[in-house]
N, C-alpha and C positions, 0 to 999 in steps of 0.2 A: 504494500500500500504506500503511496507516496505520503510525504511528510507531512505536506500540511495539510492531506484529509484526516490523517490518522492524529495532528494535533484538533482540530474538529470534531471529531466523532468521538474522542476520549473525551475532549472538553478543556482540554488544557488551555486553549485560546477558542474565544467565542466567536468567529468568523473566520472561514477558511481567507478570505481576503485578506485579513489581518495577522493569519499565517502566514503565508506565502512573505507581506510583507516583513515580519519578523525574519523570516529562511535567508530573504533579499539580501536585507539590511544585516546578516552577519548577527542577532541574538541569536542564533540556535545552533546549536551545534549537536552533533550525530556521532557517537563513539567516539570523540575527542577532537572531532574534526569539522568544521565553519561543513554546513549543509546549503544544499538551495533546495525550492520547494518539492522538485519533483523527487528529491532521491528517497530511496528504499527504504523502508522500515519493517524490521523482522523482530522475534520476542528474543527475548537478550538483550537489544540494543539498548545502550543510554544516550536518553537525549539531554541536554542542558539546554534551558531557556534563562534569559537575561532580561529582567524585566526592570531596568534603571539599573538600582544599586541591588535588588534582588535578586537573587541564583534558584532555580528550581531545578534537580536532576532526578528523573527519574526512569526506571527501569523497565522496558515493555514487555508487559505477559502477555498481551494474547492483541492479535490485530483482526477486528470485524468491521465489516463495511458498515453495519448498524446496532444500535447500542442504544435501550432507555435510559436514561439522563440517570436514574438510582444504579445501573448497573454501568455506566461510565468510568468511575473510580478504579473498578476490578480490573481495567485493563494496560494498567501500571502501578507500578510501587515505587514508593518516593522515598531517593536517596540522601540519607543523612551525609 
């Protein structure tokens, strides 16, 4: 699944547009590495997101094209 549906459909960012912009703009990064919107995401991967002075990394367990907003959360765990 490409990055910025799979930040979308998790819910980690509220608009795939405003993913894609984050991917753009260099906040996100993909196994330790600066991403753009289209690339891969498989369960294993960490992604980091940079929100200002905020850091979010979390780890992906399971990638579905669809997902109710209660069962959202299940599809990462968040790295301390």
């Amino acid at each position: 699944m490409r990055l910025d549906k799979y930040l979308k459909v998790s819910r980690l960012i509220k608009r795939r547009t405003v993913a894609a912009e984050a991917a753009s703009g260099g906040r996100v990064t993909l196994n330790g590495r600066e991403a753009k919107p289209g690339a891969a995401v498989r369960p294993g991967d960490v992604i980091e997101l940079r929100f200002g002075e905020r850091k979010l990394r979390v780890e992906v367990l399971s990638v579905d094209e669809k997902t109710r907003p209660d069962a959202a959360a299940a599809m990462y765990k968040e790295i301390v």
